[in-house]
C-alpha positions in Angstrom: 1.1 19.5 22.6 1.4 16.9 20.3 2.0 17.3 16.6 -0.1 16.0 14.1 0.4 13.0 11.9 1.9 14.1 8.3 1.1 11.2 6.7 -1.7 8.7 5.4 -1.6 5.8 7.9 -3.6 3.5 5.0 -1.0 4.6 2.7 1.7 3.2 5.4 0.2 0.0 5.8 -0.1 -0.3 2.0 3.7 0.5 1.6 4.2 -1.7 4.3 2.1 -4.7 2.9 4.4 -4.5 -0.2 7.7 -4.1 1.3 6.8 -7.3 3.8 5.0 -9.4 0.9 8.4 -8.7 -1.1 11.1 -9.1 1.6 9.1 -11.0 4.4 9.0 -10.0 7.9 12.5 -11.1 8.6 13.9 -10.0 5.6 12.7 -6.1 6.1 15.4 -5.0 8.2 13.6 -1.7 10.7 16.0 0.7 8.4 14.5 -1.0 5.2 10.9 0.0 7.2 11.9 3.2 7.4 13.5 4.1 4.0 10.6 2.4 2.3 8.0 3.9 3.8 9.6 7.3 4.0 8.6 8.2 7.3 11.3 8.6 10.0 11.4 6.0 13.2 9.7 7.9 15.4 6.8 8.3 13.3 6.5 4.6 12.8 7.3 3.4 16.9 4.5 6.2 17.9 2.1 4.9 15.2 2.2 1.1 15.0 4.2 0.6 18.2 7.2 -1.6 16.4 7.7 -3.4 13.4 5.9 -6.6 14.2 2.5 -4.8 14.8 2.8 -3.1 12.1 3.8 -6.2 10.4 0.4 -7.2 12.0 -1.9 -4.2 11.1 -0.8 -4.8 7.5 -1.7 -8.2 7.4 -5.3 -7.5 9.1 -5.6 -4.4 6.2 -4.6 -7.0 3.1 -6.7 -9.8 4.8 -9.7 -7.3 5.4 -9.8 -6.0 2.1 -9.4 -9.5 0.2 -12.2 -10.9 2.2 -14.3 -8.5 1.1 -13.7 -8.9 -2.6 -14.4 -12.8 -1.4 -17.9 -12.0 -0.5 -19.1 -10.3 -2.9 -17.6 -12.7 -5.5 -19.2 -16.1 -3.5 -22.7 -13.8 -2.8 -23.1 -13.3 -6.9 -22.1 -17.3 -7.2 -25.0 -19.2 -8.2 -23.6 -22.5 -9.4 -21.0 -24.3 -6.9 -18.8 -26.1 -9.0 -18.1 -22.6 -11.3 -17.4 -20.7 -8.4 -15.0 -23.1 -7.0 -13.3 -23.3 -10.2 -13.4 -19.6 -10.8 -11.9 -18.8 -7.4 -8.6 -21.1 -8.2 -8.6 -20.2 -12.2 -8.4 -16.5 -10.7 -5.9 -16.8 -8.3 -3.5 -18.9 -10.8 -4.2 -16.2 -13.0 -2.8 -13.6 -10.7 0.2 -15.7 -9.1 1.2 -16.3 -13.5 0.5 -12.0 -13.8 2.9 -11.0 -10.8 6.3 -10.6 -12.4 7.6 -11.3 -8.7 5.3 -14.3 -8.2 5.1 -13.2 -4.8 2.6 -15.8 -4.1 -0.2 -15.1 -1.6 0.4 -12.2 1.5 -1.0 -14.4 3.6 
């Protein structure tokens, strides 16, 4: 029988979203995986398969969820050239905010 999953699997890919945005995929050795997201290897191969799909499902959750807060921003826009200097005033903003200027996950 199999066990049961102990842990959020959004949490993971959250954890895992940081870790790779901070390190970058090739910087994130699989230990550095492991310690950081305090799960244990096994848990990780039999969830996300290896590190590059999770590496992969991580991406798809960050650009999922900033997509949607894309669309609802650009479906409230009513004048062009405000939104399109919104979008860039906002994401300046947030690149001059992050102490780690991390830059864009993507």
């Amino acid at each position: 029988m199999a066990r049961t999953k102990e842990f959020e699997k959004e949490e993971a890919l959250d954890k895992a979203i940081q870790l790779f945005w901070n390190k970058g995929y090739n910087g994130a050795s699989m230990q550095e995986v492991v310690d950081y997201l305090e799960l244990s290897r096994s848990s990780i191969y039999d969830t996300f398969g290896d590190k590059r799909k999770l590496f992969i499902e991580a991406l798809q959750k960050y650009k999922r969820e900033n997509a949607c807060k894309m669309i609802d921003f650009l479906e409230q826009a009513t004048e062009v050239k405000a939104t399109v200097q919104e979008v860039f005033e906002r994401a300046i903003q947030e690149s001059i905010a992050d102490p780690q200027r991390k830059g864009c996950f993507v």
